[in-house]
C-alpha positions as a printed NumPy array, in Angstrom:
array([[ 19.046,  14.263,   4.555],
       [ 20.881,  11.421,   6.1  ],
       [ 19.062,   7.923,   5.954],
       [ 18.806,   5.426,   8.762],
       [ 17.76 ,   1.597,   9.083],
       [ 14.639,   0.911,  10.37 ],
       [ 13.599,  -2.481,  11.092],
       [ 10.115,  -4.034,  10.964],
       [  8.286,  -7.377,  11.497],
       [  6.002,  -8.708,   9.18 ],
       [  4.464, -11.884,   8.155],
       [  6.662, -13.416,   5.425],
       [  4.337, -14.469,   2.939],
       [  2.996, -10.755,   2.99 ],
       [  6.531,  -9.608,   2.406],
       [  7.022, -12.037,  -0.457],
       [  3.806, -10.884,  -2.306],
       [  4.676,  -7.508,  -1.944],
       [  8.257,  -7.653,  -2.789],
       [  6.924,  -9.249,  -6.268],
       [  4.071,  -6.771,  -6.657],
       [  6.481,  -4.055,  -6.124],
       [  9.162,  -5.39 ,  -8.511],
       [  7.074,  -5.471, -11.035],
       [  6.455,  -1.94 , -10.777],
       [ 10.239,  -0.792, -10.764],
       [ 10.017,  -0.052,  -6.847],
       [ 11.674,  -1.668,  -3.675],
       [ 10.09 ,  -2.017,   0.075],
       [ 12.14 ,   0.843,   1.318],
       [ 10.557,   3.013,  -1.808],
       [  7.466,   1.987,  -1.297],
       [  7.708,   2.753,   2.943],
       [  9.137,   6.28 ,   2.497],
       [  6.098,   6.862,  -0.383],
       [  3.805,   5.971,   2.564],
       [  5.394,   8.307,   5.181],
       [  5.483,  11.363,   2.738],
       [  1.828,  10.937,   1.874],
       [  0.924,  10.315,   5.168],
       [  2.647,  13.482,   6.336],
       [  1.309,  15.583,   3.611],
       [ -2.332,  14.627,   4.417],
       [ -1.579,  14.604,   8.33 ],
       [ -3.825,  11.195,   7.86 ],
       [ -2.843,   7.83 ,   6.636],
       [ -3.201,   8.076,   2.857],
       [ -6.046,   5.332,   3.065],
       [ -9.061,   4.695,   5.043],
       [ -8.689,   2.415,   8.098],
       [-11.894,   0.739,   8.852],
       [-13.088,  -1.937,  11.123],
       [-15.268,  -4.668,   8.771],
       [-16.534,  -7.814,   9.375],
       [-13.771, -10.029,   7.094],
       [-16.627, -10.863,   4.503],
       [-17.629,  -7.461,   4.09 ],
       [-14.433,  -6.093,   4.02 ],
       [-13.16 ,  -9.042,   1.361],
       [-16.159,  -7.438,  -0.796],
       [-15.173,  -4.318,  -0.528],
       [-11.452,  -4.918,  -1.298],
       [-12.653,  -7.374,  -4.332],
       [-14.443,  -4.285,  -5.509],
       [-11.404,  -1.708,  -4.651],
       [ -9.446,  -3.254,  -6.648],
       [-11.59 ,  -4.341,  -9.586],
       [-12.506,  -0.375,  -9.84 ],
       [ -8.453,   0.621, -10.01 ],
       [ -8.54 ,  -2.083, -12.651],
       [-10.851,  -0.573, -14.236],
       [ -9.106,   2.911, -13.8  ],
       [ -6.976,   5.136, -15.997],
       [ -3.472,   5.385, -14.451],
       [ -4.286,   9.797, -13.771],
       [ -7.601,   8.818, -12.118],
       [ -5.902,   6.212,  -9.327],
       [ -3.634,   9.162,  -8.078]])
């Protein structure tokens, strides 16, 4: 299938962070993108939940997220 550029705006610092998290595990921003898009059309949903928090609440709950995935085996995060 051919590809095509697609251009998006995001905040800089985000796409710094993520660029190094990514790195780190051997993928690229483009990977990463298309890995959302598949999932998201295999589940006909985004591939995580969208909610709308108050910021403390939702800092908790991301604290927590990722403390559990931490926590994880690698087969029990997928």
């Amino acid at each position: 299938m051919p590809k095509v550029n697609t251009c998006i705006s995001i905040d800089a610092d985000l796409k710094k962070e993520a660029q190094e998290l990514y790195a780190d595990l051997g993928l690229d921003l483009s990977t990463v993108v298309t890995l959302l898009l598949k999932e998201s059309l295999c589940v006909q949903w985004l591939p995580f939940r969208v909610t709308r928090k108050k910021p403390a609440e939702a800092s908790t709950k991301c604290e927590a997220y990722a403390e559990s995935l931490r926590k994880a085996q690698p087969w029990e995060t997928l």
